[in-house]
C-alpha positions in Angstrom: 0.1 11.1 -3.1 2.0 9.7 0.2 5.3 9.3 0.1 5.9 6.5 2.7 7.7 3.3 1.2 11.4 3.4 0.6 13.8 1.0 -1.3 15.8 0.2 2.1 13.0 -0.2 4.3 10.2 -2.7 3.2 7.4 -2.5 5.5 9.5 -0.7 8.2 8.1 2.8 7.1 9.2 4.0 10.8 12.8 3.4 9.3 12.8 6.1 6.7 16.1 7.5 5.9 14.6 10.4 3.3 16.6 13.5 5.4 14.5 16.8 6.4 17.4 19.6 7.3 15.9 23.2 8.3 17.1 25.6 7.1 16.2 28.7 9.0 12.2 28.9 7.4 12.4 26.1 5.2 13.4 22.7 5.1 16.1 20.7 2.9 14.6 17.2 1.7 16.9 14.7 -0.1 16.4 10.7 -0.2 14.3 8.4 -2.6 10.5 6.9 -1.7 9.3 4.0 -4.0 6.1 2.1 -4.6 3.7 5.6 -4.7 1.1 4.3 -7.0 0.0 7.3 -9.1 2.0 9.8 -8.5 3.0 10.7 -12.0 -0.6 11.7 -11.6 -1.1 13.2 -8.7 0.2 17.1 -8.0 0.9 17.1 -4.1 2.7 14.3 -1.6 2.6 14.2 2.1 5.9 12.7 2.7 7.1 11.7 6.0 11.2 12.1 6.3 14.1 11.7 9.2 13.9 15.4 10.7 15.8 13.8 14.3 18.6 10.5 14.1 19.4 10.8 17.8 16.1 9.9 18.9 14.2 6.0 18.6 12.8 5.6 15.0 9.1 6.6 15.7 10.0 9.8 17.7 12.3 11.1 14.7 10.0 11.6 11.7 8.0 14.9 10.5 5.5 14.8 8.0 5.5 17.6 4.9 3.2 18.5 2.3 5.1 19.2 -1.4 4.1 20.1 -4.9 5.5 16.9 -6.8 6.3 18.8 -10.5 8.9 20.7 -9.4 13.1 20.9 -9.8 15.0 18.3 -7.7 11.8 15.6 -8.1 12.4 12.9 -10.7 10.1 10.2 -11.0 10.1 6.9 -12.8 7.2 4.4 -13.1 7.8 0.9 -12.5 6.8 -1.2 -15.3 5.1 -4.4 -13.7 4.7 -7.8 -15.5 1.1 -7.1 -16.7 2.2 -4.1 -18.1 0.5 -1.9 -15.3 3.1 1.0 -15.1 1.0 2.8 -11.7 3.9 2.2 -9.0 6.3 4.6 -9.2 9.3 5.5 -7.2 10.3 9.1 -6.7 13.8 10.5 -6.2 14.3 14.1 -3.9 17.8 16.1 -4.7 17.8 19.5 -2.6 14.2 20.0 -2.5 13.4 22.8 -0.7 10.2 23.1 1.7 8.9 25.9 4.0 8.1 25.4 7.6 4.1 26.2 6.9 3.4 22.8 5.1 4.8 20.9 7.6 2.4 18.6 8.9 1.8 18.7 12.7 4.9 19.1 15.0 8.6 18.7 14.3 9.6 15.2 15.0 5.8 14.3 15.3 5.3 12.9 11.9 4.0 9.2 12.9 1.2 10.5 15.0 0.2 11.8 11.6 1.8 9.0 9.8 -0.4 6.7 11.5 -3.9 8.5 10.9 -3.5 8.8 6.9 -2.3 4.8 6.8 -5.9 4.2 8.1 -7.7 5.6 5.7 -5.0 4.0 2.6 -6.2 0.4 4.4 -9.6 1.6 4.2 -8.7 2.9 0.3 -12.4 1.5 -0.8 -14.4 3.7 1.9 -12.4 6.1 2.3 -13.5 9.7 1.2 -10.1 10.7 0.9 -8.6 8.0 -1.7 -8.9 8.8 -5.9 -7.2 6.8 -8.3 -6.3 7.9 -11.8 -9.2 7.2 -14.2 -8.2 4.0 -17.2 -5.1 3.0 -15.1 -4.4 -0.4 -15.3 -4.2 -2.5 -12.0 -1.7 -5.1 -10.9 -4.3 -7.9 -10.5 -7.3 -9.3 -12.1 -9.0 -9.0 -8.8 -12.7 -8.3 -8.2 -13.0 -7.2 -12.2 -12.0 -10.8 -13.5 -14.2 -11.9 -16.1 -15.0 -15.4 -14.6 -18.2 -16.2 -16.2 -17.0 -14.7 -19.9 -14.4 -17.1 -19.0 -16.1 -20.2 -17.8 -18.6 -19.6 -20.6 -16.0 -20.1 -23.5 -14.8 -22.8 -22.1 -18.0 -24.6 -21.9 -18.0 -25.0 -17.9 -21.1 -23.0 -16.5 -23.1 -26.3 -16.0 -19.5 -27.7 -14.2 -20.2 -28.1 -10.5 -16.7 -27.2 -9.5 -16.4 -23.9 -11.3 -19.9 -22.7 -10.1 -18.7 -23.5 -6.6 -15.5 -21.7 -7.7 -17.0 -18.3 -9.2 -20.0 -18.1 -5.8 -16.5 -18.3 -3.5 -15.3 -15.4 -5.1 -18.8 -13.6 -5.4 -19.0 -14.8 -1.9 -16.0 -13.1 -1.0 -16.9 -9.4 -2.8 -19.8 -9.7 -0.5 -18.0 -10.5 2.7 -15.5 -7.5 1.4 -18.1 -4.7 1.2 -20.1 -5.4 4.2 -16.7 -5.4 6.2 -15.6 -2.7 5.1 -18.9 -0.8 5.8 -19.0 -2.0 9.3 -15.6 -1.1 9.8 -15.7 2.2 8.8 -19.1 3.1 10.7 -17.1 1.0 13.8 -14.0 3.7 13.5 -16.7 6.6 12.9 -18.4 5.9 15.8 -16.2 5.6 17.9 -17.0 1.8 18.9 -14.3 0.4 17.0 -10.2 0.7 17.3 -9.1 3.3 14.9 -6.5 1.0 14.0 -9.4 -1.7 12.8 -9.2 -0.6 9.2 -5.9 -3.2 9.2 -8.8 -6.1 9.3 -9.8 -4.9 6.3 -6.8 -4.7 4.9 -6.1 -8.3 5.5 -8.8 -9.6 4.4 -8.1 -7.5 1.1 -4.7 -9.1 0.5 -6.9 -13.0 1.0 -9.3 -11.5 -1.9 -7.2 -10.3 -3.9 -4.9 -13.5 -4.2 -8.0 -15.7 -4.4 -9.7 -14.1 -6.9 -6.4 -14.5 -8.9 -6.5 -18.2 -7.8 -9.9 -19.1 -9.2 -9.5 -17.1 -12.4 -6.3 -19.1 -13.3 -7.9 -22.1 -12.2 -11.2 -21.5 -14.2 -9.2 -20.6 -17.4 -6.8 -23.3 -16.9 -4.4 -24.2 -20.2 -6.2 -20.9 -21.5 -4.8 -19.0 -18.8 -0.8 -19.8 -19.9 -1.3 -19.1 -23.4 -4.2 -16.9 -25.1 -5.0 -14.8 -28.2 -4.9 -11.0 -27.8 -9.4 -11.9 -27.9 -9.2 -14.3 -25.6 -11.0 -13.3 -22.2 -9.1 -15.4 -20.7 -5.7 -13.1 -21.2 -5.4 -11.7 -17.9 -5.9 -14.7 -15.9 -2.2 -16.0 -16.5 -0.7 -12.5 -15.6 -2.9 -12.0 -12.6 -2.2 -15.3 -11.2 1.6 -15.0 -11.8 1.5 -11.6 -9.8 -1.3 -12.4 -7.4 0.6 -12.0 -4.2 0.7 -7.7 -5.0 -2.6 -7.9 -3.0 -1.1 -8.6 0.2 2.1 -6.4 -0.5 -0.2 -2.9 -1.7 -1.2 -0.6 1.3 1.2 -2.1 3.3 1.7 -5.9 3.7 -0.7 -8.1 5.5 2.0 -9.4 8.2 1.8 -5.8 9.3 -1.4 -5.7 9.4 -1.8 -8.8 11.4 0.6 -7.1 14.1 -1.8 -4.3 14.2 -4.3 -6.4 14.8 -2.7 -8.1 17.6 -1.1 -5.6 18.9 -3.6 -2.1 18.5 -7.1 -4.1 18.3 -6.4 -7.0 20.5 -4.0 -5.7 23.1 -1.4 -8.7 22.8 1.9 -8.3 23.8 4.2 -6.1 21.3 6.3 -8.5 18.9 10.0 -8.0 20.2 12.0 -4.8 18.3 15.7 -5.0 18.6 16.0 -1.1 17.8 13.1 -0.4 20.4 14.7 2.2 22.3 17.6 2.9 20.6 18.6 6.3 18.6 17.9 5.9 15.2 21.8 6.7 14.5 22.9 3.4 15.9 20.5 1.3 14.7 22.4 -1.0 12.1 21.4 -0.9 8.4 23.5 -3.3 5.9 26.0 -3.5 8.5 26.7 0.0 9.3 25.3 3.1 11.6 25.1 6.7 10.6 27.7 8.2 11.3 
């Protein structure tokens, strides 16, 4: 499980504020990390925590490898609206971890950081992702029953909802052959390896489209239905379609990797760029 995403930060997971204190062979963690899908599940956590505050954000941050069960780790699970109960967020008292599973060097962690956020883009190639088996997902997406769907409601012979359910077959397509191409791009060498964010974005577009045409297949059906109804996740998935371009890390970041890693545009203006983490201002106030 990674521990990246905290409650202050949003998609600035450079600006984590979990603390990493050594103490002589081992080292003190203590913070909170949210949005770690599965990790009531999961037995270990790479989590990336403030080992330096006198240095700029990226240059502070060391990367360690935990056993989540263990004293000072509580975790809750974050109901969602569809009932899916996968996101978690994770709370660290005192928790106490030895120099040896620290992940390359002190103060080094977004080097590493950086490598395992390529593979969570590419989570559907990827040899390294596993999810929980029978775990509910926060969107309808790719497994949306839209002929089930169009079928009860009498519209398979409609013109707009077969133009409707080949977009989104259309799209599942376009999906898998990206995502092959960009990971035999990366492997080979002939591709960025920050590419994988293209895949990400076009991810977050499937995912809220699918939602789209589900709800708009379904339509009355999909604000009201029977517990039988096929049509009962279609209101849900469409009220919380935008998750697909918040999970793995939001799309706007992904476009600036894009622009910025792939492309070679000009870096988007950082006010902190520079500055020691310590004085950069968060909620109106520096570490003191």
């Amino acid at each position: 499980m990674q521990f990246l995403s905290e409650p202050s930060g949003g998609s600035d997971v450079a600006g984590a504020l979990m603390s990493a204190v050594r103490e002589g062979d081992e080292w003190v963690l203590n913070g909170s990390k949210i949005w770690s899908t599965g990790a009531w599940w999961s037995d270990w956590a790479l989590c990336l925590a403030r080992t330096n505050w006198d240095v700029p954000k990226h240059r502070g941050l060391s990367v360690f490898m935990l056993p989540i069960h263990q004293p000072g780790i509580e975790i809750n699970r974050i109901e969602m609206l569809n009932g899916s109960q996968e996101f978690c967020q994770e709370y660290l008292t005192d928790v106490r971890v030895p120099d040896s599973e620290r992940l390359g060097d002190v103060d080094g962690g977004w080097t590493v950081g950086t490598r395992w956020m390529m593979h969570e883009r590419q989570a559907n190639s990827s040899p390294f992702v596993t999810s929980p088996r029978n775990t509910r997902r926060g969107s309808a997406g790719l497994d949306a029953p839209l002929i089930p769907i169009a079928a009860r409601l009498g519209l398979l012979d409609d013109p707009r909802t077969r133009e409707r359910i080949g977009e989104a077959r259309l799209l599942s397509v376009v999906r898998e052959q990206l995502n092959r191409r960009l990971a035999t791009g990366m492997a080979t060498g002939r591709m960025h390896a920050q590419s994988s964010a293209i895949g990400r974005l076009f991810a977050g577009h499937l995912g809220t489209r699918r939602d789209t045409i589900t709800y708009e297949i379904a339509g009355a059906t999909g604000a009201a239905w029977t517990d039988d109804d096929p049509a009962a996740e279609s209101g849900v998935g469409y009220l919380i379609r935008t998750i697909s371009t918040v999970a793995g890390g939001t799309t706007e970041i992904a476009r600036n990797v894009i622009s910025e890693r792939v492309l070679g545009m000009p870096r988007e203006a950082a006010p902190d760029h520079g500055v020691p983490f310590r004085n950069v201002p968060r909620g109106g106030r520096s570490r003191s």
